[in-house]
N, C-alpha and C positions, 0 to 999 in steps of 0.2 A: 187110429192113434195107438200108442205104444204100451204095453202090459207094465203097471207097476208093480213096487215089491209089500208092502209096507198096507195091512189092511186099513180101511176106513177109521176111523173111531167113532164109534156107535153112539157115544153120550152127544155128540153134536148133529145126528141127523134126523130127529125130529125139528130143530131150530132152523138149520139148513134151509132145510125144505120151504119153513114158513119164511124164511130170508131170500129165497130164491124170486118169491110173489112179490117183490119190488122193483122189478124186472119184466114185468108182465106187458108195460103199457110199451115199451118201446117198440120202434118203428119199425125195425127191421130185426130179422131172425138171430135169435140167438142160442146158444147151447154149453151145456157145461158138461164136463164129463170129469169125471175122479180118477188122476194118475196113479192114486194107491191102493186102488182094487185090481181084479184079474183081467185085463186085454180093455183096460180105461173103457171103462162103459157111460154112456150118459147117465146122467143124476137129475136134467132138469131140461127143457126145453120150454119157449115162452109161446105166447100166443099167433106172434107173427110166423113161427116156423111150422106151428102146425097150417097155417093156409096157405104158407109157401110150399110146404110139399105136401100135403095130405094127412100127414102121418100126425095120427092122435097122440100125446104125452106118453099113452101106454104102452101105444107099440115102438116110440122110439126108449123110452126110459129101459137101461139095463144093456143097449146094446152098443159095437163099439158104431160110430160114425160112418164106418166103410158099405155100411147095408144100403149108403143112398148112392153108392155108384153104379156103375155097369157099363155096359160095353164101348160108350165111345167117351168114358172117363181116361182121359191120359193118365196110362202107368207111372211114366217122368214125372207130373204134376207131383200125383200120389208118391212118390219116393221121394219129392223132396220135402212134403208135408211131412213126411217118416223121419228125416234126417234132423227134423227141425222142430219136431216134438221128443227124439230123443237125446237132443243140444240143449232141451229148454230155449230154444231161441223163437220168437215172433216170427211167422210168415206168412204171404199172401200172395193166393194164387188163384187165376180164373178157370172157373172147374165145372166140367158139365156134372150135373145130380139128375136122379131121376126121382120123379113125384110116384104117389103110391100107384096111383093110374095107371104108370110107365111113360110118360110123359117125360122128354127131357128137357132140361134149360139149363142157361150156362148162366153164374152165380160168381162174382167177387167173394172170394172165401178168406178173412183173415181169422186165423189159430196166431195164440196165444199164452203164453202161462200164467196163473194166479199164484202168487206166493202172497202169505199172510204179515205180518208187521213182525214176524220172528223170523223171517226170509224162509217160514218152509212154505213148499210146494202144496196146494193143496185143489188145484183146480186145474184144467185149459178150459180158456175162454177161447168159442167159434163166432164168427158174427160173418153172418152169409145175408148178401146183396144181391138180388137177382138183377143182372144186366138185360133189363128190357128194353124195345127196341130206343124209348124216349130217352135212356137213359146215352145213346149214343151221341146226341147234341149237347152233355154236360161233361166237360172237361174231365180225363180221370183220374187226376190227379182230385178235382174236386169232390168227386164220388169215396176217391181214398182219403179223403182228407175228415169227412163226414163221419167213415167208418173207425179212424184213428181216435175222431173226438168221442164217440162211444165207445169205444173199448178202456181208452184213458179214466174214462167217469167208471164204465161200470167195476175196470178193476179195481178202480179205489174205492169202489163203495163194496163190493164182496171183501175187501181187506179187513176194513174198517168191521162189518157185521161179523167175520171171523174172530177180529180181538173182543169183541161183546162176548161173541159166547165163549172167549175162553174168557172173561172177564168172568161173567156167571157161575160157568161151570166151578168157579175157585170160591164165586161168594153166595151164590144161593145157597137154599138147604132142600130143596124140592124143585122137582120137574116141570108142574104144574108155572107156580112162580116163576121160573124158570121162563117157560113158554110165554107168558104173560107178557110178563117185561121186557122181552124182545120183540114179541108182536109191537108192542107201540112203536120201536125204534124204527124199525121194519115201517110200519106207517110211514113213517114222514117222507123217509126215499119213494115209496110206492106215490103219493100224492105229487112228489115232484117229477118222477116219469112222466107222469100223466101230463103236468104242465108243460112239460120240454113236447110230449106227442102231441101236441096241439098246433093242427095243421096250419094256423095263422103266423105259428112261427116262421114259417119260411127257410129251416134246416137250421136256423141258429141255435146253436146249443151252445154257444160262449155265455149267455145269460139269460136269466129269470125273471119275473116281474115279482119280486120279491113279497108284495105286499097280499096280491093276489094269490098266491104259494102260501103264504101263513094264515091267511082265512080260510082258503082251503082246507089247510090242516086243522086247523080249531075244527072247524064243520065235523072232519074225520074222528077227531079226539070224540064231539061228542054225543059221534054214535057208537063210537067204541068204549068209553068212559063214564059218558053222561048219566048224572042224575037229574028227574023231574024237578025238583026244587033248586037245583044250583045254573044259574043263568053264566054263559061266557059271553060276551061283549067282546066287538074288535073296533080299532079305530087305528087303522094303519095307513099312511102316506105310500103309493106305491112307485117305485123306480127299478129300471132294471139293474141288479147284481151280477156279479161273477157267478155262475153256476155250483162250484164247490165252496165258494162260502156261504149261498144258498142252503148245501147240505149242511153245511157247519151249524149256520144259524136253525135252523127248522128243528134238528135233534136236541139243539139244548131249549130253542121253547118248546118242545115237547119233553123234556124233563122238566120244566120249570113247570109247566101246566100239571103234569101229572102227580108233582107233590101236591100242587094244591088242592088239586082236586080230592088226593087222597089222603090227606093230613088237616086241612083248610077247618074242615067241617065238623069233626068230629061232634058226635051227641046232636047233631043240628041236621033238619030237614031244608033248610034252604039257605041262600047265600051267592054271592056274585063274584065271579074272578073277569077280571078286565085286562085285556093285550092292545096297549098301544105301541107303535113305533111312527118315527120320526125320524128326518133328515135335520140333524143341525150344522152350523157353521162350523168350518175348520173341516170338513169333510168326516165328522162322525156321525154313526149311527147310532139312537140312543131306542132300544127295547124295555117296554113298563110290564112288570105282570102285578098284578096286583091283588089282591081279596080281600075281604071284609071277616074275615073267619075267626079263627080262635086265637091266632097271634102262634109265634113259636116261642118256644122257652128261654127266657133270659138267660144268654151265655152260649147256647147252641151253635155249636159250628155248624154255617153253611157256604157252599156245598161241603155236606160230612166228608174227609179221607177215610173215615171207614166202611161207609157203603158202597155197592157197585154204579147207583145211579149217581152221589156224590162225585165220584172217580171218572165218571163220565162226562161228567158236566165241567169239570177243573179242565181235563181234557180237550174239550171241543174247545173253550174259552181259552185255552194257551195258543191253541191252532189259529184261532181270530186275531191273536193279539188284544184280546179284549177284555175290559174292568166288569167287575161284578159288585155292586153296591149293595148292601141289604138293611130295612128298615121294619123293626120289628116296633108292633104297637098295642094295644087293649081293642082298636079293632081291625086289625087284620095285618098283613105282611104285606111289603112293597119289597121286589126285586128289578132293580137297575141295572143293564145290560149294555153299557160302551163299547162299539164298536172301531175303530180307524177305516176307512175305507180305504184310505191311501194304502196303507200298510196289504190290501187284498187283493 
């Protein structure tokens, strides 16, 4: 891959890193490397690519991509993979790699580029398929088509966790915080990999079992969150979604949880927050969170515009096309979530 000019920026690669780990469960190999450092070095490899080639996170992390070739790698391939990473342009090519072994196989390799929601450059996405022998009774157009639907999701989702931290980086006031509150967002994508690699799926990644994906993440929240004395309750109706309103919806109930959990309670050892959803008529989806807690302050705007999780939450709800109801009380807070389906 081709040497950028322009170094790293260092205040976002601690976040990076932990953003990168949502990424982890997917099926097939993937790799990111940074066009803004010296001779694009990888930054991140997942789990699938280290057992597709051997090669451990440490010995590939730092180096450029070209260390997996060798001698009966077509030059041609390799030069137009060049011409097409210094075009910024999408390309995919079938390319023999060698494993650390020395072992070769020939791999469906789509390169890519990551630009952030301010159109800068800040990544190329690799997603390598090894063409094994079964895979030659599967159409390959349908094998390409697989690999387009992952690259589509995960570039949108590395976008999306770029505007977070620069979101952060403008509103935190510490590192630590910082890390935190990204880690959770970071959850919700890592729990819906997981669901998308779930071998029953049968290569569909058009859509979710929605229902299933939000208990999941509750579970996650809280071993990540949890206190002994605050119970979460789910009671969700499940149907399959679009997969990207899937992410939509999962990050703002994971902002809605994570207030409560962290505001809810205050002075108090125990207490219940509750996530229900529901399919109603007219093709909407209607999400409850609820709690029994301290109530919020009469007059309180919610979601705040002056905080980064508020800013995130108005956000994801525009992208839904979706109402936000809120009902404050003496014992506790009710958050009403309207969804269109139609409109998704």
């Amino acid at each position: 891959m081709s040497t950028g000019s322009a170094p790293a920026q260092k205040e976002n690669r601690l976040s990076d890193r932990e953003a990168y780990a949502a990424f982890d469960a997917a099926r097939v190999s993937m790799v990111l490397s940074d066009p803004n450092a010296d001779d694009n070095p990888i930054v991140y490899v997942n789990r699938a690519f280290t057992e597709t080639t051997g090669y451990s996170a440490r010995a590939a992390v730092g180096r450029n991509c070209r260390f997996l070739q060798g001698e009966d790698t077509d030059p041609e391939e390799v030069q137009r993979i060049r011409e097409a990473i210094a075009a910024r342009h999408d390309i995919t090519v079938d390319l023999v790699n060698y494993k650390s072994t020395g072992e070769k196989f020939v791999n469906r390799l789509m390169v890519s580029p990551v630009f952030d929601r301010e159109g800068e450059l800040i990544y190329f996405l690799g997603i390598q398929r090894v063409l094994a022998p079964e895979d030659r009774l599967i159409s390959p157009n349908a094998v390409l088509h697989e690999m387009r639907e992952i690259q589509h999701r995960v570039k949108n989702h590395l976008a999306m966790i770029a505007s977070l931290i620069r979101m952060h980086g403008r509103g935190a006031s510490g590192a630590e915080h910082h890390f935190n509150q990204l880690s959770r967002r970071v959850e919700s994508l890592q729990v819906l990999y997981e669901e998308l690699a779930n071998p029953a799926r049968r290569r569909n990644m058009d859509t979710v079992e929605l229902g299933a994906y939000l208990s999941r993440l509750v579970s996650a929240m809280q071993n990540f969150d949890g206190r002994p004395g605050i119970r979460l309750n789910v009671s969700v109706d499940d149907f399959e979604a679009p997969t990207d309103t899937a992410v939509n919806i999962g990050l703002v109930v994971s902002e809605i949880l994570t207030n409560a959990l962290k505001h809810a309670f205050l002075g108090r050892e125990t207490g219940l927050v509750e996530l229900r959803m529901a399919r109603l008529q007219g093709q909407v989806l209607r999400i409850i969170v609820s709690d029994d807690g301290v109530g919020m302050d009469d007059g309180a705007e919610w979601p705040s515009k002056e905080s980064v999780g508020g800013r995130v939450i108005r956000s994801l709800i525009l992208q839904l096309d979706g109402k936000v109801a809120v009902m404050r009380g003496a014992n506790g807070t009710v958050v009403t979530l309207d969804v269109p389906l139609a409109s998704q």
